[in-house]
N, C-alpha and C positions, 0 to 999 in steps of 0.2 A: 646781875650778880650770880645766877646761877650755873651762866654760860663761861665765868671765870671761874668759879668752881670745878665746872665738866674739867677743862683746860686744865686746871691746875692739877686734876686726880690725874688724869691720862698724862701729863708729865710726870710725875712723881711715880705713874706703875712703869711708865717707858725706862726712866733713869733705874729705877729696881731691876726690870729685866737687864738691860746691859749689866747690871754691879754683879748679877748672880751669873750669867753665863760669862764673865770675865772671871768671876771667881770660881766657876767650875772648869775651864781651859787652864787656870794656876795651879792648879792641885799638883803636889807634891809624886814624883815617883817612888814606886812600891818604894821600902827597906828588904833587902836580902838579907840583912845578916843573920844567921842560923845556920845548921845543919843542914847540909842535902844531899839526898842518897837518889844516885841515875842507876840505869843501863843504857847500853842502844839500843839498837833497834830488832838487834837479833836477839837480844836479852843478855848475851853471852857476857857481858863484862860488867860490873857494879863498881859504881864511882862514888865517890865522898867527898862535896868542899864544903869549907866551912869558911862561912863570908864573915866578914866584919866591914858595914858600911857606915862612912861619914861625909854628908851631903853627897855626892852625887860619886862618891870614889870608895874604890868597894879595893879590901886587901882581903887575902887569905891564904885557904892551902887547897891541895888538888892533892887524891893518893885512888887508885885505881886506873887513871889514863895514858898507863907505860911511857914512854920515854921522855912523855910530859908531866908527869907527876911532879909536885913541888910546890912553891910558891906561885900565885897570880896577883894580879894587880887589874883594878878596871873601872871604868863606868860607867854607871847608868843613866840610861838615857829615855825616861817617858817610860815606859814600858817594854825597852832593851836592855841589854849588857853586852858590854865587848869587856874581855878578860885577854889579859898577855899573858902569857906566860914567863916565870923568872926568869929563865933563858935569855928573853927578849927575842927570838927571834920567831917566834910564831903570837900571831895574834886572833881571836876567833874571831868569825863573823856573829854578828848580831844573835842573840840568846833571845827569845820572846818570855819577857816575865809574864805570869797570867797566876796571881794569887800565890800559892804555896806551889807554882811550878815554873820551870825553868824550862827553856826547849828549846834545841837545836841543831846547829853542827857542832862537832866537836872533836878535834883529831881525829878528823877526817869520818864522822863516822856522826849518825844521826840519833840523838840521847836524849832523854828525859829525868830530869831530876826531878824530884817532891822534896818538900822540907821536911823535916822531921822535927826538927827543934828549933824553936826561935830562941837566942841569947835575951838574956834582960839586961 
């Protein structure tokens, strides 16, 4: 009886570990929606969008990034964002979400957003 016991605990923590490491690979991508204020890389230009995300599609606005300025649209992915711009006709490469920041290319030019405000 004992040895079906062993058996049965070492089943029961085996099926536990699978259930927790499946359920830490599901976890949900950040939320962006809030305020965020970038530069690039030179410092020289200060950027503002303001995300609004629902499941994995993020809408907003963009005002500091000249002749892209305007409306985006995008989604996220894991701990990416790709954003279009209204235009449609420029699209950005992957954005690395990390917490309350944003990074990467962006009209051509290498930026850093922080959030400033999370909407409720």
């Amino acid at each position: 009886m004992t040895h079906l016991m062993k058996r049965t605990l070492l089943l029961f923590l085996g099926l536990s570990l699978v259930v927790l490491a499946g359920n830490a690979s599901a976890q949900s991508s950040p939320d962006v929606t809030g305020t965020w204020v970038g530069s690039t890389l030179r410092g020289a230009e200060t950027m503002t969008m303001v995300l609004k995300q629902t499941g994995d599609r993020v809408t907003g606005t963009i005002v500091g990034a000249g002749i892209d300025d305007g409306r985006v649209t995008g989604i996220v992915d894991g701990n990416t964002i790709r954003l279009v711009f209204d235009q449609g006709y420029q699209e950005t490469p992957s954005l690395n979400i990390k917490e309350n920041e944003i990074s990467g290319m962006l009209s051509g030019t290498t930026v850093t957003f922080r959030r400033v405000r999370s909407s409720s």
